[in-house]
N, C-alpha and C positions, 0 to 999 in steps of 0.2 A: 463342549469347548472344541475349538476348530484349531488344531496340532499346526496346519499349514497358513494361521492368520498370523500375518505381518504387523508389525504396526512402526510406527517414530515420528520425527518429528523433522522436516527438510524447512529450507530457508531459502530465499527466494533475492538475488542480491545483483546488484548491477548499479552503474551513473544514473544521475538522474532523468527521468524523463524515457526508460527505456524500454517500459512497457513491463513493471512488473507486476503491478494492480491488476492492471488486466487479462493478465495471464492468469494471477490468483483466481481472481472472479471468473473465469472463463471454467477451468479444472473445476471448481466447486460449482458451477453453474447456478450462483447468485453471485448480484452485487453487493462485496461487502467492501472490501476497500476503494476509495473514493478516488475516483483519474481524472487526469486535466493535461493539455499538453506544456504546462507551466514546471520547472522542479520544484523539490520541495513539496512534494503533493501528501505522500505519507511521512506524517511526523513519529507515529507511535506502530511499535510491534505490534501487528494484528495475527492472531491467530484464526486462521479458520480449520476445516475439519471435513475430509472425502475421506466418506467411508464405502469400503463393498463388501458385503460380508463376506464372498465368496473369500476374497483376498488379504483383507486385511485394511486400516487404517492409515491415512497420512493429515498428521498435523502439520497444514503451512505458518512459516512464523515469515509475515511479509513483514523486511526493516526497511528504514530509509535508503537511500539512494548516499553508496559510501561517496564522499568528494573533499575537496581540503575543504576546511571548517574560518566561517569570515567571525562568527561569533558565540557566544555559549549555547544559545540553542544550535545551530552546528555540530560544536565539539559533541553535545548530548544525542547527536542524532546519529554521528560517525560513530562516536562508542558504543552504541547498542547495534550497528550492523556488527561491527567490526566483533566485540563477544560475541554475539551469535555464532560466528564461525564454528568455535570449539564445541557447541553444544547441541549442536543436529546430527544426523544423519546422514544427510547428503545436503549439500548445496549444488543450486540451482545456479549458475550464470550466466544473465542475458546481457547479452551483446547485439550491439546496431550491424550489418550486413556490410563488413568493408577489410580493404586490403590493409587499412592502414590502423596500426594502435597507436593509440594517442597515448599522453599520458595519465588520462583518468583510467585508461586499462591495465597502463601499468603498472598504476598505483592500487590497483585491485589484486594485479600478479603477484605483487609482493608482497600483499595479505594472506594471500593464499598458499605460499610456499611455505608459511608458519601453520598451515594445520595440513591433518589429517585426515580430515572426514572427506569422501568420495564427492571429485567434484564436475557435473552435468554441463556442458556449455551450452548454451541455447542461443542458436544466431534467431533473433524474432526478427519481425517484418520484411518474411521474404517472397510476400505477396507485393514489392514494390521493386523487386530485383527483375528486371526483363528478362537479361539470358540467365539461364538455369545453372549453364555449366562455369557462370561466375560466383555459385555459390560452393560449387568444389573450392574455388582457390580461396575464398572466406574460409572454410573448413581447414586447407592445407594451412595458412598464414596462422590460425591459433594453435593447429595441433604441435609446430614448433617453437611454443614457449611456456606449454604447463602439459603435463602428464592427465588428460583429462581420463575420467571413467568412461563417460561416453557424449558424443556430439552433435546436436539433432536440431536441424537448420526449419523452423516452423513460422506461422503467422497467427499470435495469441487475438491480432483483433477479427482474423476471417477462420479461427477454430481449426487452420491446416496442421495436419502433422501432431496437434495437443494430445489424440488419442493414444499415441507408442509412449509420450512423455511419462501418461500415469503407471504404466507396464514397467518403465525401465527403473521409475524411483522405485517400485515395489522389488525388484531386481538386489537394490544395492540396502532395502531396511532387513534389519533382525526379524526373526521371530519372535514376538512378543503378544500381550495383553492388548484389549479392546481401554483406550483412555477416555473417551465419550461413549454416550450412548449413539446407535446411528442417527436421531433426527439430529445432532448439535454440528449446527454449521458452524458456530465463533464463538468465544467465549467475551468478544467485547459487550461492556452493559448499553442497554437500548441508548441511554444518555450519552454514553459515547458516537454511537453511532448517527444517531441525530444532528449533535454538533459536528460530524465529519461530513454529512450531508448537506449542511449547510454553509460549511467553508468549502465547498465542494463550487455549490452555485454560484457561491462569490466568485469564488476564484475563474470558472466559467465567465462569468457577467465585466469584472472591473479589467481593469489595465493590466499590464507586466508589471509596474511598478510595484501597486499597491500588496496584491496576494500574500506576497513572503512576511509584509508586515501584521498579516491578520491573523487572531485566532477566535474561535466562540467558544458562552460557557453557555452550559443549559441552567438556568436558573432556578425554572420549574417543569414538572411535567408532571401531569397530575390528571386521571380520567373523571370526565363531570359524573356526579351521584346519578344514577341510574339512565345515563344514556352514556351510548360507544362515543363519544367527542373525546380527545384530548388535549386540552389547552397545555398549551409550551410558549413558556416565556425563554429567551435567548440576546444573547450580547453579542453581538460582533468586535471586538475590540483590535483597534489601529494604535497606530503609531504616530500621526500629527495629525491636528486640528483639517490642513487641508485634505487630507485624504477619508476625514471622517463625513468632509462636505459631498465627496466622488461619491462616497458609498451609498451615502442618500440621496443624492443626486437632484435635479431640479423637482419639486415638489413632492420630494419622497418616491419619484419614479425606479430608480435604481433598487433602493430596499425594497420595493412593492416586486419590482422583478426578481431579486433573487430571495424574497420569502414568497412568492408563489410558486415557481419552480421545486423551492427544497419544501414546499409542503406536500405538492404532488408525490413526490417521491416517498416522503414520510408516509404517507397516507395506504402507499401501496405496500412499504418493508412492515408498518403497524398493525395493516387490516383494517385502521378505524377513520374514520374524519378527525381533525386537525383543526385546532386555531392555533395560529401560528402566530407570535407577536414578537416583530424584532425593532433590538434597538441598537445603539453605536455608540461606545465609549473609545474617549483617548487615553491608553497607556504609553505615558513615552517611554520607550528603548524597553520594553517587557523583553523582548529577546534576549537582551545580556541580563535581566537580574533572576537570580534562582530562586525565589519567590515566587514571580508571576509564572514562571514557566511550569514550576509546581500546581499551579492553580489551573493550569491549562490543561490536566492529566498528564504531566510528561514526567512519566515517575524516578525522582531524584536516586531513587535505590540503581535506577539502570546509569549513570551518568558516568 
């Protein structure tokens, strides 16, 4: 047993759209949570899991993207950022490269002056900042409005600066126990992961409009009797008749596009070959009823 291994649990928080996925998936070096430049992209806590023996353990618990909430899947999505606070280690907070705080920052500040756990500020994409010495004064503008642990100006999608991140969270974890074994990158089930690869493509593929209103279920997934093939049946489900027309688009073009994109991918996170068969239902307004959201995996225990 290794006296000097670290371990806990850090959370990964910021608006939407601000590159937290990618920063998850960049530090664990696979892709497990799904990015898009759309919000709203991560609906459910994902846990994943960097391990080094040498050091110690860090479980990420990536949440949504905190913001004011338009409807119940909202509310559901802010309440499981917003508990998380109290119950990590450290929190991560990524912020866009600017002098100015809006109020989605603020509204973050004030979440945060209710906990205690050590908390990282991470100015990302500062591979889009031309002069350098405009990143001091981003740095000086947040240090006078929260007490932060520490403050580390990086770019999660060009892998700048990522390497002192995993040094410093191991910095601020306890001493503890090994909570995975080392191969376990996530503890999401494949079925989950599958249908977040596939609202993944959508949401790549279709309008601004539609995305927010979509979710998939996996129906089936099931490997043929003595060959590596996986047949996966999948629902995409919308919110009006015309948006169900977008997603299939003229002669099934659109669903042909984003069920062969999300199979590629399937096929590589699997190992195996993939039939992929997708179809398009209309729920209206699933968003507000807590039912369907349940159906969706968005577990009513966290709401």
């Amino acid at each position: 047993m290794n006296n000097n291994f670290k371990s806990g649990f850090v959370t990964i928080i910021g608006r939407p759209n601000v590159g937290k996925s990618t920063l998850m998936n960049h530090l664990i070096g696979q892709k497990i949570a799904i990015t898009s430049n759309k919000p709203q992209t991560t609906r459910n806590r994902i846990q994943t899991v960097y391990t080094d023996m040498d050091k110690g353990q860090i479980v990420f618990v990536d949440t949504p993207g905190i913001h004011k909430a338009k409807n119940k899947l909202g509310e559901y999505m802010v309440n499981v950022a917003e508990k998380t606070l109290n119950e990590v280690d450290v929190v991560l907070w990524l912020v866009e490269p600017s002098n100015f705080i809006g109020a989605g920052e603020q509204h973050i500040i004030e979440k945060l002056q209710r906990v205690n756990t050590p908390v990282i500020l991470i100015i990302n994409k500062v591979d889009t900042v031309d002069e350098k010495e405009k990143i001091l004064e981003y740095i000086d503008t947040y240090r006078k409005v929260y007490d932060f642990a520490e403050i580390v100006p990086l770019s999660a999608l060009r892998g700048q600066n990522t390497e002192i991140l995993t040094d410093l969270i191991f910095k601020y974890l306890p001493y503890g126990p090994q909570f995975y074994d080392e191969d376990t990158i996530t503890d999401q089930p494949e079925r989950q992961i599958v249908a977040e690869v596939i609202r993944e493509k959508a949401l790549h593929a279709l309008n601004e409009e539609i995305p927010h209103g979509i979710a998939v279920s996996v129906d089936k997934m099931k490997v043929r009797k003595g060959k590596k093939i996986i047949d996966i049946d999948a629902t995409i489900v919308c919110e009006k008749d015309s948006h169900k027309g977008i997603i299939i688009g003229k002669q099934g073009s659109m669903l042909k596009k984003i069920g062969s994109n999300a199979r590629y991918e399937i096929e590589r996170l699997l190992d195996a070959k993939v039939n992929l068969q997708l179809w398009v239902k209309v729920k209206k307004d699933w968003r507000d009823s807590d039912f369907l959201i349940k159906n969706f995996g968005y577990r009513k225990d966290e709401m």
